[in-house]
N, C-alpha and C positions, 0 to 999 in steps of 0.2 A: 504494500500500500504506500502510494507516496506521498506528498506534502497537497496536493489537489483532492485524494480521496480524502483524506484526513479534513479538510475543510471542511469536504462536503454533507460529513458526519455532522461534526459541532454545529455548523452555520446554514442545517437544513431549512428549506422554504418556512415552514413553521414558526421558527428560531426568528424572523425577519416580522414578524407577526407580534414581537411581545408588545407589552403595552407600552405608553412612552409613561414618562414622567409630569408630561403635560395631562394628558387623558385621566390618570391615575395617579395624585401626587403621592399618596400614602405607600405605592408600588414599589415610587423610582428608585428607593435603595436595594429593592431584593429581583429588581429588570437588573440595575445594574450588577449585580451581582452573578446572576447567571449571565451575561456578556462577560464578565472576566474569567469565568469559568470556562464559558465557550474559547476564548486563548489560549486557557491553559492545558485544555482539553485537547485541543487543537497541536499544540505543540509537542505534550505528552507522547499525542498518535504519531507526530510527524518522526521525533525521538526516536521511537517503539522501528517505525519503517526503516530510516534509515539504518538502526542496526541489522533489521532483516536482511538489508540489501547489501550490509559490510557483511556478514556472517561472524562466527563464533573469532572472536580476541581471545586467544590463550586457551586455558581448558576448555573444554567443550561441551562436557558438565557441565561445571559452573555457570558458563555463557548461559547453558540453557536454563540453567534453574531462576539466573537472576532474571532472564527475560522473561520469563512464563512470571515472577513475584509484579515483575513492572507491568504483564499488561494485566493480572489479576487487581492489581493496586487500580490502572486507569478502569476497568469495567466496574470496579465499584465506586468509581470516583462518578462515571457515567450514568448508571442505576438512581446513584443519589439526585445526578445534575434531573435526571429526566422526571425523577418524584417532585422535584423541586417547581421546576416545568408548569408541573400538572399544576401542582398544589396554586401556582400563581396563576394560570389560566381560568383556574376555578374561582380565585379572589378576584379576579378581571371582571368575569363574568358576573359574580356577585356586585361588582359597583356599579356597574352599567344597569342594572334593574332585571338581570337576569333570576331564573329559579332558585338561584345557592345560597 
């Protein structure tokens, strides 16, 4: 995966969708928050590829074991981002005069 899939994850159509801080002010620190997340996510995976694409440094073991700890670490980083997600879509929806 390279540094363009790895975006395409973080910064899917959805993701362009959050709420602003205008719309929502009580929002805008936890929009911004998953936008910083979306970077960090983002570079995480970019990270993760580029080792894929150097292969194993030194033991080969090793390599493998700390690489399998790093992308276990990013999908639970990602699980969270995406509860997170929800969680603010469903406050979004709640201020606009929605059901929630």
């Amino acid at each position: 995966m390279g540094r363009r899939a790895a975006r395409a994850l973080t910064f899917a159509p959805w993701a362009r969708r959050l709420p602003s801080a205008t719309a929502a002010p009580r929002l805008g620190p936890a929009v911004e928050r998953l936008r910083d997340e979306h970077r960090t996510i983002s570079r995480e995976l970019a990270q993760l590829a580029e080792a894929m694409q150097k292969g194993p440094v030194g033991d080969a073991a090793t390599w493998i074991n700390e690489q399998r700890d790093q992308c276990v670490t990013v999908l639970g980083r990602l699980t969270r981002h995406r509860q997170r997600g929800a969680d603010l879509t469903y406050e979004a929806y709640a201020d606009v005069g929605g059901d929630g």
